[in-house]
C-alpha positions as CSV (number, residue, x, y, z in Angstrom):
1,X,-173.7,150.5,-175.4
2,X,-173.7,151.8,-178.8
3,X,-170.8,153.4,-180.9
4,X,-170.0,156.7,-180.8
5,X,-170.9,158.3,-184.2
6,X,-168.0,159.3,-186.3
7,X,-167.1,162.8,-186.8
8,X,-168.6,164.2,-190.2
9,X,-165.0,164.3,-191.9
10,X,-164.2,161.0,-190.9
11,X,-167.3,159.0,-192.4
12,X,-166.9,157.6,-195.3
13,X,-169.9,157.9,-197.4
14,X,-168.9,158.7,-200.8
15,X,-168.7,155.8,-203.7
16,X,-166.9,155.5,-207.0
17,X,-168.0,152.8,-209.1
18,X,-164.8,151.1,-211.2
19,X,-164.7,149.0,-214.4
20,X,-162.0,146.5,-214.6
21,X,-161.7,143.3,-216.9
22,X,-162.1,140.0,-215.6
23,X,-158.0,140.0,-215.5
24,X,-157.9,143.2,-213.5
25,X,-160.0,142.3,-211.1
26,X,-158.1,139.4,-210.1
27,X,-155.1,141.4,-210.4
28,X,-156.6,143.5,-207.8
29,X,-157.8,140.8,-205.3
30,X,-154.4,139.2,-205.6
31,X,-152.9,142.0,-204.2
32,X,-155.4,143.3,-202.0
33,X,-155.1,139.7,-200.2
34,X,-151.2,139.7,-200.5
35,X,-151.6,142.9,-198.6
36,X,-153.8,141.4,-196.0
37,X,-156.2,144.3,-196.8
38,X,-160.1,144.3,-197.9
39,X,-160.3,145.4,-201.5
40,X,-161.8,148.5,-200.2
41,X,-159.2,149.7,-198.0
42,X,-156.0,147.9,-200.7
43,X,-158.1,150.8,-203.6
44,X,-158.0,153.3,-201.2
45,X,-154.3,153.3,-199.8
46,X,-153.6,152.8,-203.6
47,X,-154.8,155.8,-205.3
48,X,-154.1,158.1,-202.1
49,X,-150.5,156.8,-202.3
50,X,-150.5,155.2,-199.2
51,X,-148.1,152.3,-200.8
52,X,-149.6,148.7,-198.7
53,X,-147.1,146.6,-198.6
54,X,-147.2,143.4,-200.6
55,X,-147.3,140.4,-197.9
56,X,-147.4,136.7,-199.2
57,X,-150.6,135.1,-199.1
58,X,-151.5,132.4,-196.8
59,X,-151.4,128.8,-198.4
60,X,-155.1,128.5,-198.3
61,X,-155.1,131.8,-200.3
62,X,-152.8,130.8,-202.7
63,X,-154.3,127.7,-203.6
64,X,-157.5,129.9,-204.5
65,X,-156.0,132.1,-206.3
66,X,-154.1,129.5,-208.6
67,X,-157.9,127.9,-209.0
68,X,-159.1,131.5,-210.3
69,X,-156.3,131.6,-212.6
70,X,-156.3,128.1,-213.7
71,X,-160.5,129.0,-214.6
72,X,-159.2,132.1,-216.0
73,X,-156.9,130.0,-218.6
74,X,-159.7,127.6,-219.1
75,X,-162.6,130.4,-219.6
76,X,-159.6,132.0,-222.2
77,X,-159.4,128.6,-223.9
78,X,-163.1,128.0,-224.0
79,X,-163.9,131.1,-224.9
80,X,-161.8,131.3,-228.5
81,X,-163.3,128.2,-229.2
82,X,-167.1,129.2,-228.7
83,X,-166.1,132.1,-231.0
84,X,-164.3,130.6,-233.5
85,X,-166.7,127.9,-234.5
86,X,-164.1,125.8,-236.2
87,X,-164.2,122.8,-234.4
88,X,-167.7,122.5,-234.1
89,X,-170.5,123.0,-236.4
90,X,-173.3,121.6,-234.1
91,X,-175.4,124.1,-232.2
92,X,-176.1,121.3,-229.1
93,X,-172.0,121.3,-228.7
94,X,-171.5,125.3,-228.9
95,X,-174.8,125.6,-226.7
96,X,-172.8,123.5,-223.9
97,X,-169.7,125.2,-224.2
98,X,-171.5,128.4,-223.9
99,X,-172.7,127.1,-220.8
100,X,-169.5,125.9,-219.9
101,X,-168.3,129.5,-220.1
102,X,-170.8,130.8,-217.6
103,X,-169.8,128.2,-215.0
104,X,-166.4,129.0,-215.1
105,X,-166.7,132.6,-215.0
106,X,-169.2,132.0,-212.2
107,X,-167.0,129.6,-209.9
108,X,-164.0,132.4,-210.6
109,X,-166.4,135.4,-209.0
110,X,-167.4,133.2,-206.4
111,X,-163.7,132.4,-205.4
112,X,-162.8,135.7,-205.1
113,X,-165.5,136.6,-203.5
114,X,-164.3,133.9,-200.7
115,X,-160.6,135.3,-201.2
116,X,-161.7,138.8,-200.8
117,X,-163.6,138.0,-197.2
């Protein structure tokens, strides 16, 4: 048997869309999981002043979240290098830390992705 369709005032079918830096967003998914709460629901008890409570994270968590923040240092790192140019002058050398760069930052969206779950 299916589910009962929601009354019209208690779907929720409106969407915002939100721009945060990188450092934000893990911000956000830090406390989102320390809530125990989906991203969604952490944003929403947020701005409607629904305070969640702030819960430790499980150990499994926690080590996740100090490997997005450890790639967050290194991307940070990396990153002021790439754009500095001083320590390099060959192209081959910048190319790779460029591709570094991507790797990092797509290894820390895919761990909180996981986190977030």
């Amino acid at each position: 048997m299916a589910r009962p369709n929601k009354a019209a005032d208690k779907r929720r079918c409106e969407r915002f869309e939100l721009r945060l830096t990188i450092n934000e967003a893990h911000e956000l998914v830090t406390r989102a999981i320390n809530a125990k709460m989906s991203i969604s629901d952490y944003i929403r008890k947020s701005a409607l002043g629904d305070h969640a409570l702030e819960q430790q994270a499980t150990p499994d968590h926690a080590l996740m979240l100090q490997a997005v923040e450890e790639l967050n240092r290194i991307n940070t790192v990396l990153g002021q290098i790439v754009r500095s140019g001083r320590f390099t002058q060959d192209g081959q050398q910048l190319e790779q830390l460029a591709e570094a760069l991507d790797t990092i930052k797509t290894l820390s969206g895919q761990l909180i992705k996981k986190i977030s779950l």
